[in-house]
C-alpha positions as CSV (number, residue, x, y, z in Angstrom):
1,X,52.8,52.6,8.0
2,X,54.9,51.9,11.1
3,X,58.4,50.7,10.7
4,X,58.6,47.3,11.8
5,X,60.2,46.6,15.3
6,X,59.1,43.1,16.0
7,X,59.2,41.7,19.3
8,X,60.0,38.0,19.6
9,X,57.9,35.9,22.0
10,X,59.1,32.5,23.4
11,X,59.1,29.3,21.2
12,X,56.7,27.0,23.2
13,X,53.6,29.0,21.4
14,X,55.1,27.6,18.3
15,X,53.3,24.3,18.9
16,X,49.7,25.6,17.5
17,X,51.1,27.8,15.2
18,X,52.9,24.5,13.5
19,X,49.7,22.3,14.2
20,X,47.6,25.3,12.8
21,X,49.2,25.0,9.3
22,X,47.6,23.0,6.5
23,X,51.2,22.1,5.3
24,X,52.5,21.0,8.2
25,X,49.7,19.6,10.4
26,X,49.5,16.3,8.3
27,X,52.6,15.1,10.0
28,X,53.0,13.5,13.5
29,X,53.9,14.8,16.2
30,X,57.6,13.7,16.4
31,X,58.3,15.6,12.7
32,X,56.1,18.8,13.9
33,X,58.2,18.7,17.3
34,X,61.7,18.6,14.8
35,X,60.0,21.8,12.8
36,X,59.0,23.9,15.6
37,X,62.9,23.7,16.9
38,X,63.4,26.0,13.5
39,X,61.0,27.9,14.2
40,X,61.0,31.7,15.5
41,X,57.9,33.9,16.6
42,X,57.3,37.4,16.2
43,X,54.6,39.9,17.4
44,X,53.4,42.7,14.9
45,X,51.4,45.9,16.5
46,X,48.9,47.0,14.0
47,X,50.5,48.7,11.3
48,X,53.4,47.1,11.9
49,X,55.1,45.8,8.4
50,X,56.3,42.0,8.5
51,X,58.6,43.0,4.9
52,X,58.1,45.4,2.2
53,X,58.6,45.2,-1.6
54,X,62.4,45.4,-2.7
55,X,63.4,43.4,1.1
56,X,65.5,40.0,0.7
57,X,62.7,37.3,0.8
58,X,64.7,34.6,2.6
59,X,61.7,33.2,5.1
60,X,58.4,31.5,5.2
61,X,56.1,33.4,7.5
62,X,53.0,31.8,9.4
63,X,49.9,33.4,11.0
64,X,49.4,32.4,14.3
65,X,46.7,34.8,15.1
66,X,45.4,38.3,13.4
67,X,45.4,39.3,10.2
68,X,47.8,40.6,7.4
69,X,47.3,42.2,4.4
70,X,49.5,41.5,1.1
71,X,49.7,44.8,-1.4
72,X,51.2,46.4,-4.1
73,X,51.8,50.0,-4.5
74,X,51.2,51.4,-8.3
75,X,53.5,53.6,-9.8
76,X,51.4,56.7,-8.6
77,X,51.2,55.3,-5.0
78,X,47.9,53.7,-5.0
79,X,47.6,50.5,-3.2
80,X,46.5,47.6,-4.1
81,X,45.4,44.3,-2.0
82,X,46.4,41.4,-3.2
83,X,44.5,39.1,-0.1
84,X,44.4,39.3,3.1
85,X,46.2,36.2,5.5
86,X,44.2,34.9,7.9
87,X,45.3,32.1,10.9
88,X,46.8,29.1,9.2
89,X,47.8,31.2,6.1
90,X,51.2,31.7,4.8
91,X,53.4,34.2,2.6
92,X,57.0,34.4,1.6
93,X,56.9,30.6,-0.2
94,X,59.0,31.8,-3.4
95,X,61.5,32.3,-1.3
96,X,61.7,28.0,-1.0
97,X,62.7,27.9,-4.5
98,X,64.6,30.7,-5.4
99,X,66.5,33.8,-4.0
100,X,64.7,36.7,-4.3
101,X,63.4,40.0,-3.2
102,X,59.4,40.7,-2.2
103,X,57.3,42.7,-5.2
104,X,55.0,43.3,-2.6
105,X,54.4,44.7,1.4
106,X,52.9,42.5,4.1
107,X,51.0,44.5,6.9
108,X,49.3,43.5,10.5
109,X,46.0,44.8,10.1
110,X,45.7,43.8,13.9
111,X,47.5,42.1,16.2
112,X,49.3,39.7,14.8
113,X,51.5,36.7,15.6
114,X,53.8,35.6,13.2
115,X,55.6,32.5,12.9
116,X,58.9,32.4,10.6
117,X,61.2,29.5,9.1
118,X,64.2,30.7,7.3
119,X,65.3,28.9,3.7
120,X,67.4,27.0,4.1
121,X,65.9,25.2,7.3
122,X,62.1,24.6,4.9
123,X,64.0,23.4,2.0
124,X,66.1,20.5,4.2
125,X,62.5,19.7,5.7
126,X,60.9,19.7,2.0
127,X,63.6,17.2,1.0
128,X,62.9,15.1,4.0
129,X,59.1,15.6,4.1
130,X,57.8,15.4,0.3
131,X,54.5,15.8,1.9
132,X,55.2,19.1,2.6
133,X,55.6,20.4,-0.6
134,X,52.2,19.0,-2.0
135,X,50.9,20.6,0.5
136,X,52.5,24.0,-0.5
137,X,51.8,23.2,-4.3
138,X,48.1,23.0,-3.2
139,X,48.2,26.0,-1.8
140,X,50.0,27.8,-4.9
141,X,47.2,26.3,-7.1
142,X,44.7,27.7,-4.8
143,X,46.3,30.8,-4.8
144,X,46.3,31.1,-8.5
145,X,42.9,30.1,-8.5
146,X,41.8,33.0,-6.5
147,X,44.1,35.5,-8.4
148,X,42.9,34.9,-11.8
149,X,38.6,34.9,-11.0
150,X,39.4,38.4,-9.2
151,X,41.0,39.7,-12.5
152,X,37.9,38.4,-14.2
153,X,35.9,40.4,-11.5
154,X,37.7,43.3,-11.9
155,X,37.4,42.9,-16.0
156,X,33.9,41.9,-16.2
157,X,31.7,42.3,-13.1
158,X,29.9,45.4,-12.0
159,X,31.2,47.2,-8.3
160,X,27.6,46.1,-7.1
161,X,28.1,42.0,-8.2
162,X,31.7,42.3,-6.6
163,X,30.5,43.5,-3.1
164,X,27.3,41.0,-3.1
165,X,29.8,38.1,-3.5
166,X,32.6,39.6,-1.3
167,X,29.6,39.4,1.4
168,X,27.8,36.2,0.5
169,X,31.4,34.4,0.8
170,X,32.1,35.5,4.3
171,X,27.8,34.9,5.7
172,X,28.7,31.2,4.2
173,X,28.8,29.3,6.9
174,X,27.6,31.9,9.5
175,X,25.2,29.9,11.8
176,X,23.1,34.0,11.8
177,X,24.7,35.0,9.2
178,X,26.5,37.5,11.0
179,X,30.2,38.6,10.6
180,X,32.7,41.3,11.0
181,X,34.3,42.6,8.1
182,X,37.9,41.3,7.9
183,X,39.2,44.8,7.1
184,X,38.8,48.8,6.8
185,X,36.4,50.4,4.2
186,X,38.9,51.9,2.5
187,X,41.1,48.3,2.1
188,X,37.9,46.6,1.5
189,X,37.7,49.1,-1.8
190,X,41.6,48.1,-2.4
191,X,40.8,44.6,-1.9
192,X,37.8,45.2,-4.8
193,X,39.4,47.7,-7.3
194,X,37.0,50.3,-6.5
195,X,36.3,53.6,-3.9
196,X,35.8,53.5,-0.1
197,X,32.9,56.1,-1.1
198,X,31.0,53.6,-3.2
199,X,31.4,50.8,-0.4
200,X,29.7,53.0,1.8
201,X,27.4,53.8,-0.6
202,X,26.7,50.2,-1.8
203,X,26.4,48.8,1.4
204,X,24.1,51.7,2.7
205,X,21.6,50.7,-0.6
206,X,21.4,46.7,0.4
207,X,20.3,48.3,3.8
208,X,17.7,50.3,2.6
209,X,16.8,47.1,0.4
210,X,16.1,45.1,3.1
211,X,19.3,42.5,2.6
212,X,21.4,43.5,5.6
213,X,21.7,45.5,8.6
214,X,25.6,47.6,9.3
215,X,25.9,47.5,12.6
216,X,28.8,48.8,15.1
217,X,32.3,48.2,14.6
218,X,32.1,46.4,10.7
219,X,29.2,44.0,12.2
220,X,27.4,42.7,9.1
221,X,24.0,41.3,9.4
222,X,22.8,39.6,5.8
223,X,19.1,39.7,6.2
224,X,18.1,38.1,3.1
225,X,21.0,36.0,1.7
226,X,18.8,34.9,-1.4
227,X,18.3,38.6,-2.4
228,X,22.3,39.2,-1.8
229,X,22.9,36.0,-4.3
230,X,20.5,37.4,-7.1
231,X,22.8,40.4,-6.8
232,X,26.0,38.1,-7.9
């Protein structure tokens, strides 16, 4: 991982990151205008880590654009991906209620713009704005959501059942059912609690099946999404 030397951009691209955000893009525009004055933006390079797990958590951080990925490192080293933060998504939120240090490392898997709010300048906005922190309690519950069916998958559902829905959940929606995979191999086994080997593997027998086509640079082509459901 690279150390993090974040470079700061100016404010006025704020405006869509705040607009972007599901817990902020309910208010009008006067109240998103007063938020974006707290606001600060950052570039990450890929690699480049946003915080890291022992690090003061004292901000709510915002992607703009790119991705990041949230992990854990086991007591042997191995990581572990939690989820991975698309545009619109947030992290750092415990640090509204509480102060605290991160359990966990945040990571630009791209390019990544970041946009941060400090403490103390959310929580005077969640006592002004209740809306807000429905909106953040939403999230939470969604998050939790999330969390505990990918324990279940891990407990209970075989590597093939976890890749077949992993892949069925990003074609939804996919006019050709056609995507790029949102991450590496080897964070895509992280991700799925198994071995970059047996996502090769996997992925190279729905091929032969007939269900997709791999094409160049993590292209995914699901050929036969009802075969790819059966699978789940």
């Amino acid at each position: 991982m690279r150390k993090c030397e974040h470079s700061f951009v100016s404010d006025h691209t704020t405006k869509s990151c705040i607009s972007l955000v599901p817990i902020f893009n309910h208010l009008d525009k006067e109240k998103m205008d007063e938020i974006m004055e707290k606001v600060h933006h950052k570039m990450l390079q890929k690699g480049e880590v946003l915080y890291r797990a022992g690090d003061e958590s004292d901000s709510l951080y915002i992607v703009q654009r790119g991705k990041i990925k949230i992990y854990r490192l086991s007591e042997t080293g191995k990581e572990q991906i939690v989820r991975i933060l698309f545009p619109g998504d947030f992290t750092g939120e415990l640090a509204l209620f509480k102060q605290s240090v991160h359990d966990s490392y945040a990571e630009a898997l791209i390019e990544t713009s970041i946009c941060q709010i400090q403490r103390k300048d959310l929580q005077q906005f969640l006592l002004k704005y209740p809306s807000i922190s429905l909106e953040i309690l939403k999230e939470l519950s969604n998050r939790l959501d999330q969390s505990e069916k990918q324990v279940t998958r891990f407990a209970t559902e075989k590597v093939d059942t976890r890749i077949a829905l992993f892949l069925a959940e990003y074609a939804n929606g996919e006019e050709r059912m056609e995507f790029t995979l949102p991450m590496s191999k080897k964070d895509l086994a992280s991700y799925l609690g198994t071995t970059p080997e047996t996502i090769s593997r996997k992925l190279a027998e729905f091929e032969d099946a007939g269900i997709l086509r791999q094409k160049s640079n993590k292209r995914i082509k699901i050929l036969d999404i009802n075969r790819l459901q059966s699978i789940i």
